[in-house]
N, C-alpha and C positions, 0 to 999 in steps of 0.2 A: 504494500500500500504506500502510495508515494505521499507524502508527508505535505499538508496545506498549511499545516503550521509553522513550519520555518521560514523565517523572516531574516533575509538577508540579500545583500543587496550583490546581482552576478556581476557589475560594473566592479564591484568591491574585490571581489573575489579576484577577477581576472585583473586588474591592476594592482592587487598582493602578490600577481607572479612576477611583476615586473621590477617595484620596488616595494620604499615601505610606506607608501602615499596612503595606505589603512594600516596604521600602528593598530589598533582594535577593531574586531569587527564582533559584532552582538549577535546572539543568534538565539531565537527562542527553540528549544527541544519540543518534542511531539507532547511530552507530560506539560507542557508550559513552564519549566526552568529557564530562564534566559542564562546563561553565559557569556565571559570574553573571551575570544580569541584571539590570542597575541601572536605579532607576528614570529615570534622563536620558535611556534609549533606549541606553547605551550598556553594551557588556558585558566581560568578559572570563575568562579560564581559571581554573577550579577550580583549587585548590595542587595542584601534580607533575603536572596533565595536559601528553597533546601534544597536538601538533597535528589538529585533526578535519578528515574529508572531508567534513561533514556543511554547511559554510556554504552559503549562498547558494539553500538550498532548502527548501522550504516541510515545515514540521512543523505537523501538525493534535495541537492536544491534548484531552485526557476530555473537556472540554465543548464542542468543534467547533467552535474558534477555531483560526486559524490564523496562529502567528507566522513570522517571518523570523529566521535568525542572520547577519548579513550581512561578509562577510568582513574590511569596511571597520573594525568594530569597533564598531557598529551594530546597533541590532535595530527590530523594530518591527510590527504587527497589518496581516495581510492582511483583506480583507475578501470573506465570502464574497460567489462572482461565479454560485449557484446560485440567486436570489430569496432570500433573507438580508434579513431587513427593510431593512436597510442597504445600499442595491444601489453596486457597484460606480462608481468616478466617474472619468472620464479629465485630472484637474483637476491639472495639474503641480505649480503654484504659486499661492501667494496674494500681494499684494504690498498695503501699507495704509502710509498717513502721516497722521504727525496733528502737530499746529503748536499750540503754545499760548502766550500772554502772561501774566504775571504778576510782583509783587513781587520773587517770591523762587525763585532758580533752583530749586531743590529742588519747588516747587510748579509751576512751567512744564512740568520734565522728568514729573512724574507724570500730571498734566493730558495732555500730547503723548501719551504711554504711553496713556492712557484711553482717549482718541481713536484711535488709531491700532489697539486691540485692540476697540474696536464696529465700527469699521470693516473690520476682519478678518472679523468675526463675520458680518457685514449682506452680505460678498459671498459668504464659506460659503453665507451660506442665497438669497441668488439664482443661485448655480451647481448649490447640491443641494438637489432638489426635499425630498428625505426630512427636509430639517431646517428647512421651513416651521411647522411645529406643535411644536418644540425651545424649551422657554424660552432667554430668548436668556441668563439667566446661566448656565445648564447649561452652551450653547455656549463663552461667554466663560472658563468654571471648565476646560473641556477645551484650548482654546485656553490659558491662561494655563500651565495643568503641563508644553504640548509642549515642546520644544526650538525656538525659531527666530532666524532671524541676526536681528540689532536694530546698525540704526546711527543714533546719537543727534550733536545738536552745539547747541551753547546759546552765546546772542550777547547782551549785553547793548546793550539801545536804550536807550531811556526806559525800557523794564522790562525783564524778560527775555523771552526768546526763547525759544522749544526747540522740535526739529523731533526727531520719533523716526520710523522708517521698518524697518519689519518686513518679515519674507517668511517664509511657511512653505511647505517644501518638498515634495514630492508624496509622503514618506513621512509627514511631519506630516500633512498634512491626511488621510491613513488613519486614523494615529493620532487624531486628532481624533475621526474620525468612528465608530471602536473605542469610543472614550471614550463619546461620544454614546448609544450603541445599547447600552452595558454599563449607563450610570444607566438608561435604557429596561427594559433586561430585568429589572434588581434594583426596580425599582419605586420609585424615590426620588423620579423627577418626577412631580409628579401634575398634571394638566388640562393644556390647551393655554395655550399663552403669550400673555397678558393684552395 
């Protein structure tokens, strides 16, 4: 049963893929709980609500997305698994390290970050076919907004060191690939990637 009680705006939605121009977006639950949702993927309760029964189950909103409110404190974009440009991906996790030398630690640790976020990108697009023809800084700009664990440590040699080691986890890389398919449908990418 497709939910008439949610209240949210798809204007909203589809420019939360782009940046953070909806810091919060409101969303009443089928129980009638409003909630926020922040742009981190993380949400919480409208002032003086209670508790809803509504978590952990898929809400379709007016433009035929489908989020999660996930009980953990969590949210994040399903992806439709009906032929949706964006087809569905059984892709748990990503895992990417990147290693850099230089002067100056400040410039190692950004360097390691670069690396370590093309490298995220480059096995995105050989696990899912649908984001071969994705410029790859589309992917990298959707990848950069998700959420993911990031463990860094920096050693000084002769110069510095720095090793950063990411993973994003199998609701990020939905989100990601939400991300992906929302610059797609608004039309911002334009040709295939050079």
């Amino acid at each position: 049963m497709k939910s008439s009680a949610v209240v949210i705006s798809a204007v909203c939605v589809m420019l939360f893929a782009l940046s953070a121009l909806c810091e919060d977006m409101y969303l009443t639950l089928e129980d009638g709980v409003s909630v926020v949702l922040h742009s981190n993927h993380t949400w919480s309760y409208d002032e003086g609500n209670k508790a809803s029964l509504s978590l952990g189950k898929p809400i379709t909103l007016d433009d035929g997305t489908t989020l999660v409110v996930n009980k953990d404190g969590t949210w994040g974009f399903v992806l439709d698994k009906q032929g949706g440009s964006v087809k569905s991906t059984n892709l748990e996790s990503v895992n990417a390290v990147g290693i850099a030398k230089r002067e100056q630690v400040s410039d190692a640790k950004a360097s390691a970050m670069e690396t370590a976020l093309g490298r995220l990108a480059k096995q995105m697009k050989s696990a899912v076919p649908d984001l071969a023809n994705v410029k790859e800084q589309t992917l990298l700009d959707c990848i950069q907004k998700e959420e993911k664990e990031v463990e860094s440590s920096e050693e000084m040699q002769e110069i510095w060191k720095a090793t950063v080691k990411l993973r994003l986890d199998g609701t990020g890389v939905r989100n990601v690939l939400h991300c992906v398919e929302s610059i797609r449908k608004l039309g911002v990418e334009e040709g295939p990637e050079e």
